[in-house]
C-alpha positions as CSV (number, residue, x, y, z in Angstrom):
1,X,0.0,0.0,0.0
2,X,1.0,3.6,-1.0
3,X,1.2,5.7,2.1
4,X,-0.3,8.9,2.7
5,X,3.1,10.6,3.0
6,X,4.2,9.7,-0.1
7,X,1.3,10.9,-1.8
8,X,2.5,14.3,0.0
9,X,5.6,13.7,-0.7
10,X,4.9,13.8,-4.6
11,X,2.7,16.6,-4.5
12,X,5.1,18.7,-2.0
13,X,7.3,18.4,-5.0
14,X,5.1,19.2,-7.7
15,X,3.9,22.1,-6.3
16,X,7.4,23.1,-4.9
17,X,9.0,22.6,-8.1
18,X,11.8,20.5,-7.6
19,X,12.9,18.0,-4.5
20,X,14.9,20.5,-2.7
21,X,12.4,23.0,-1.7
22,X,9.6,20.4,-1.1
23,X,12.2,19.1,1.6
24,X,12.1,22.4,3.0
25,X,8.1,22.5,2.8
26,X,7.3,18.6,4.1
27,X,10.7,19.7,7.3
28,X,12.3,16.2,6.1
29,X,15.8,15.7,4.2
30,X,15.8,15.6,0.5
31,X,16.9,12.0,0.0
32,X,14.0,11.3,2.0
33,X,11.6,12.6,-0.4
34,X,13.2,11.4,-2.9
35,X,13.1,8.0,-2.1
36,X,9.3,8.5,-0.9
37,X,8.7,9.8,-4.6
38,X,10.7,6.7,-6.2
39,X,8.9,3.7,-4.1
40,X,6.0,5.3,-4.9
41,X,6.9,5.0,-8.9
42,X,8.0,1.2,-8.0
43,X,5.5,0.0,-6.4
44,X,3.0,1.6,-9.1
45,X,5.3,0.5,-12.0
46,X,4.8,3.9,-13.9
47,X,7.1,6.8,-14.2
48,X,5.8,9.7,-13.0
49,X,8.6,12.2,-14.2
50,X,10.2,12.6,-17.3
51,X,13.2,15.0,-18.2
52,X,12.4,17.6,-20.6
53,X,15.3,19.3,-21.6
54,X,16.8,20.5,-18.4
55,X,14.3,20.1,-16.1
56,X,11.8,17.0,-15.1
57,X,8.3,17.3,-16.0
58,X,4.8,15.6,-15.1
59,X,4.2,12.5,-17.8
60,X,0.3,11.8,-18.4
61,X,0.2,9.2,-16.2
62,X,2.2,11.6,-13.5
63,X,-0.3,14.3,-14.2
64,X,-3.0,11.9,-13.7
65,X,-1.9,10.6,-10.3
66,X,-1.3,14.1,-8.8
67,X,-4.5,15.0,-9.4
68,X,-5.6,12.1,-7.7
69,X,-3.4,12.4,-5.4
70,X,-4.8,15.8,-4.4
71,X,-8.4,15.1,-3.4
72,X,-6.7,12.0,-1.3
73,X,-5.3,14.4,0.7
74,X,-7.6,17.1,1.0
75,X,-10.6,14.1,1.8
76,X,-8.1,12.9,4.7
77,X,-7.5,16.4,5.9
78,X,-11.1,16.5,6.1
79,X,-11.4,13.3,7.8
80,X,-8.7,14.2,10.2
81,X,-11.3,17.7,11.1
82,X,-14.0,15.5,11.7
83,X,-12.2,13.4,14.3
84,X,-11.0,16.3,16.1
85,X,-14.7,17.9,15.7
86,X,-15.8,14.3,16.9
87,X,-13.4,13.8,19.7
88,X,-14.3,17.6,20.8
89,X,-18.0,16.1,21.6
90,X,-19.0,18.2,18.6
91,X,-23.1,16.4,17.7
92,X,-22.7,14.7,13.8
93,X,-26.2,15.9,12.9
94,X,-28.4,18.7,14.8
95,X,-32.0,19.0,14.1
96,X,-34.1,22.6,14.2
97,X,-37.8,22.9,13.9
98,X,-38.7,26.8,12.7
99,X,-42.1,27.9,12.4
100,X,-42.3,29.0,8.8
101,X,-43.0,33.0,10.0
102,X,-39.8,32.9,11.0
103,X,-37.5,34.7,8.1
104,X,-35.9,31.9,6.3
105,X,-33.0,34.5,5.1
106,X,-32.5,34.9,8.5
107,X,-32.2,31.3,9.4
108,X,-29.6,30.8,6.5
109,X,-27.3,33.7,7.3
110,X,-27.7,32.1,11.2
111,X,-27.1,28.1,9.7
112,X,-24.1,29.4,7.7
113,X,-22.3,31.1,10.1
114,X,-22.4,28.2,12.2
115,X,-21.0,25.9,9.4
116,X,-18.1,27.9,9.5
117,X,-17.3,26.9,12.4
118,X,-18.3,23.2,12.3
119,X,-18.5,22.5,8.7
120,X,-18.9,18.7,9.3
121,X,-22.3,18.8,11.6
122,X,-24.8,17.7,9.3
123,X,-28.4,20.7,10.0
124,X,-31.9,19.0,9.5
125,X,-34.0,21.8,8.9
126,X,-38.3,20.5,9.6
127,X,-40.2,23.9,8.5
128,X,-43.7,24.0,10.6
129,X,-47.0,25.5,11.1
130,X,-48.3,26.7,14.1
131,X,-48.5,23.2,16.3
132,X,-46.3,21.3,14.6
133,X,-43.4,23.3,15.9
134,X,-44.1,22.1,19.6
135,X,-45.0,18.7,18.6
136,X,-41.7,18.3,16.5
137,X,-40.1,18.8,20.7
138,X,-42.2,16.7,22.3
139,X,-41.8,13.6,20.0
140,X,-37.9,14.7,20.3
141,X,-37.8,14.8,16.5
142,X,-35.5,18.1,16.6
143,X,-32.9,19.1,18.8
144,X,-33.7,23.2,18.7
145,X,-37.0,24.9,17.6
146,X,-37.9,28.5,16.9
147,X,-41.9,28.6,18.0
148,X,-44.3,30.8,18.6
149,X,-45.8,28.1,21.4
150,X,-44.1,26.9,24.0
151,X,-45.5,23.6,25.1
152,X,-46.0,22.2,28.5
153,X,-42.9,21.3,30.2
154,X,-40.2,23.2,28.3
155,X,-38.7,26.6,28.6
156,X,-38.3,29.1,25.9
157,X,-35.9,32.1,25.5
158,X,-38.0,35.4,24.1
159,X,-36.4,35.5,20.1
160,X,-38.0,38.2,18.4
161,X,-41.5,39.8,17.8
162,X,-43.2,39.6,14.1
163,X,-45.9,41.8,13.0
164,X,-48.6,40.4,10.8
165,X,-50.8,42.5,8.4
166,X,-53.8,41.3,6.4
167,X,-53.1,42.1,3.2
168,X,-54.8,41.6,-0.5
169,X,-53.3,42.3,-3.9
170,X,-53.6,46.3,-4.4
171,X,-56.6,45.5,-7.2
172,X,-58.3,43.3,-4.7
173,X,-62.7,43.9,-4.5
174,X,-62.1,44.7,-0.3
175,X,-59.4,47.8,-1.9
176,X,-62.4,49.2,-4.1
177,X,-65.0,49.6,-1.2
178,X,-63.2,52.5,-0.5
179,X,-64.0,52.6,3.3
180,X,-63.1,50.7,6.5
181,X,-63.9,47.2,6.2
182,X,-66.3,44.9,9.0
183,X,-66.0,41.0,9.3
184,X,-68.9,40.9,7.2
185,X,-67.3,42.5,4.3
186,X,-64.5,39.9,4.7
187,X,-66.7,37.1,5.2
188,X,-68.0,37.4,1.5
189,X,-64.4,37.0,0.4
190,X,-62.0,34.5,-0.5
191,X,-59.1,34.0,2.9
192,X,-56.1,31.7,1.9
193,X,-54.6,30.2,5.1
194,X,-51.6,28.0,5.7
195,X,-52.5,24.0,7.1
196,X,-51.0,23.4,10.4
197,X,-48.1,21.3,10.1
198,X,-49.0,19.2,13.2
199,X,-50.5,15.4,13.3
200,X,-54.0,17.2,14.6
201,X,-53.8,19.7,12.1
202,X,-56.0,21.7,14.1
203,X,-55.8,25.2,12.0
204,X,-58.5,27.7,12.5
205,X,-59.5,29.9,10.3
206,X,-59.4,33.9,11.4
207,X,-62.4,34.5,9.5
208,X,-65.2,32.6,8.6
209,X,-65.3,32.9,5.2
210,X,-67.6,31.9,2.8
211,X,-64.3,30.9,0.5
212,X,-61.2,29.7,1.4
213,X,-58.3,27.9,0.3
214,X,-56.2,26.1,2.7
215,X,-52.6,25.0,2.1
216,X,-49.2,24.1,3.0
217,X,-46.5,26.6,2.9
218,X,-46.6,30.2,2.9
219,X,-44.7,30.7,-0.3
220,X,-48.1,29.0,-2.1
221,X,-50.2,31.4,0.0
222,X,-48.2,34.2,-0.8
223,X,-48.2,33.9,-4.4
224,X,-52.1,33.1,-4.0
225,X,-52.4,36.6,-2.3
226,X,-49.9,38.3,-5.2
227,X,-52.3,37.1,-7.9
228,X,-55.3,38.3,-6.5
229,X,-56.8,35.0,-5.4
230,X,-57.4,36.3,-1.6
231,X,-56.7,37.5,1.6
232,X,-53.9,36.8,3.6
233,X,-52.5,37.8,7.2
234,X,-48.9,37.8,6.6
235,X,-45.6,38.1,8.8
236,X,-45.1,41.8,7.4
237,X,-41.1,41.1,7.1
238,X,-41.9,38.7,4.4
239,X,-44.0,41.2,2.3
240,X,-41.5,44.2,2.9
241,X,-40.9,44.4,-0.9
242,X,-44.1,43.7,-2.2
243,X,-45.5,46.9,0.1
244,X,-43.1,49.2,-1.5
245,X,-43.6,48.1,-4.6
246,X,-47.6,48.7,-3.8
247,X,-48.3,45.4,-5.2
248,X,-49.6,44.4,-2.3
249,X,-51.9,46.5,0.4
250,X,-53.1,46.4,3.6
251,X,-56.5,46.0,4.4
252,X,-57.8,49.2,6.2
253,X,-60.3,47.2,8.8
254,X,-62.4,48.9,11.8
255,X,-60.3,47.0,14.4
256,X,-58.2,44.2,13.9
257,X,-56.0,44.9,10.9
258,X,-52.8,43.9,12.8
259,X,-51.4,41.3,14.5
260,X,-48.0,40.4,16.7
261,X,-46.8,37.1,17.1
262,X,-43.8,36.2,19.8
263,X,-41.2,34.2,18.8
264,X,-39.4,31.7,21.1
265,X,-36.1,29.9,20.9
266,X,-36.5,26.4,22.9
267,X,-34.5,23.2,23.6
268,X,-35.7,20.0,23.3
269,X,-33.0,19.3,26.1
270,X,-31.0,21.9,27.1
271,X,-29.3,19.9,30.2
272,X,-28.6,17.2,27.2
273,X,-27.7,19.7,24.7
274,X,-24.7,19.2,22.8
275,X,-21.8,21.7,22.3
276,X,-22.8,21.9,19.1
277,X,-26.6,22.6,19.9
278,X,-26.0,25.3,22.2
279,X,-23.3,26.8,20.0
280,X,-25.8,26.9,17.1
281,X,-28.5,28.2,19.5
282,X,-26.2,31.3,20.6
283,X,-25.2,31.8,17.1
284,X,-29.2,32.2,16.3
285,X,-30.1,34.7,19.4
286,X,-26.8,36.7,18.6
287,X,-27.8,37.2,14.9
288,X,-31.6,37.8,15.7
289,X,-30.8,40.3,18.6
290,X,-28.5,42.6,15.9
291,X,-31.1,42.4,13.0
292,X,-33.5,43.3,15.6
293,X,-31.9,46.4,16.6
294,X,-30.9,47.4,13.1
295,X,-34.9,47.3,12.2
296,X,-35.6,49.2,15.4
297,X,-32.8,51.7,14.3
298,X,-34.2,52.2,10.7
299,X,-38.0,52.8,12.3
300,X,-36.2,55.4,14.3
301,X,-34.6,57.2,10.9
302,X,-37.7,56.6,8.8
């Protein structure tokens, strides 16, 4: 078997250009490397250099092996990270329930910083509704969750406050009416609400409407709402662009027309928590807590 030296070894001199400064790079003597190089070509049976004029060059079959030899040793540095990640007590694989309100541009930028500092803990990311946040805890399906409920029997840590709006496409029917709007004016519309993500699936409408269309995900709702389909209440965050733009307007209601949801960061076992859950979990309420006070400082300014 080829060690993993040698496979440095040729690629020290590659990349160093000659035997004598690879020596210097790889702290060993030249005849060392250059008899790691050479039992490496005998054991293999190919020649890896070839002298080209003055100076020895790559052949195909060397320039083929380098290459090779490359991603061996960058997949066994790698390998060598993980251990030390491992051996650190570092979780392999860390699961997060968010509810869906939550701003998924938010989540990423929290999820990436992270990586960069473990790289090799694998994120399973369940995206819920209402219930099925807290239910994703209790059946101990996630390790973290972002909720607006905390259920029985856990603590949560106050993330972040979301306004909601009830909003309809700027050409909408309720926009036309021209005054402030009652329940019953509502009730003759179309709402579009998002399914609870839970086993009970226990969603309640806001309004009894004589329409409505149910369904998964906010992004369908969304677009639903966009086209002029219905009415929506939406985390006003998520619409930000689509009110400046005026493609989308709120609904100007006699009482009601706004919302607040509070947001709560909660372990499924913080006693049990990993070093790599409660580093992750830091990493979200740091990043949260400055976005926060930048939108608190641009309401200020505006």
């Amino acid at each position: 078997m080829i060690s993993l030296d040698q496979w440095r070894a040729l690629v020290a001199v590659v990349d160093a250009g000659g035997y004598a400064r690879a020596s210097e790079k790889l702290h060993k003597s030249q005849s060392a490397v250059t008899y790691a190089v050479q039992k490496l070509e005998a054991h293999l049976g190919v020649k890896v250099f070839e002298i080209r004029g003055r100076k020895a060059a790559l052949t195909q079959t060397g320039e083929l092996l380098v290459r090779r030899a490359r991603a061996l040793l960058e997949e066994a540095g790698a390998l060598e990270r993980v251990g030390r990640t491992l051996s650190a007590g570092w979780e392999a694989e860390i699961g997060i329930a968010a509810e869906i309100v939550f701003p998924s541009w938010l989540l990423l930028e929290c999820l990436a910083r992270f990586g960069a500092e473990s790289p090799h803990t694998r994120i399973e990311v369940i995206e819920s509704v209402l219930g099925g946040t807290p239910e994703a805890l209790v059946r101990r399906q996630v390790d973290l969750a972002i909720s607006g409920m905390v259920p029985p029997g856990f603590l949560g840590d106050p993330l972040m406050r979301l306004r909601f709006l009830l909003v309809a496409h700027r050409e909408h029917a309720l926009h036309r009416l021209g005054r402030k709007l009652t329940m019953q004016d509502l009730r003759a519309h179309r709402q579009l609400i998002v399914r609870e993500s839970s086993s009970a699936r226990a969603t309640r409408p806001t309004v009894e409407a004589a329409q409505r269309w149910t369904v998964s995900h906010m992004a369908t709702s969304l677009e639903a709402v966009r086209a002029g389909y219905g009415y929506a209440w939406m985390p006003e965050e998520r619409i930000r662009d689509d009110l400046a733009q005026g493609t989308l307007k709120p609904l100007r209601l006699r009482e009601g027309g706004e919302r607040y949801a509070e947001l709560y960061l909660i372990f499924a076992d913080r006693d049990a928590a990993g070093p790599g859950t409660r580093r992750l979990a830091e990493v979200i309420r740091e990043r949260v807590a400055a976005e926060c006070a930048r939108a608190a400082a641009r309401a200020r300014s505006g």
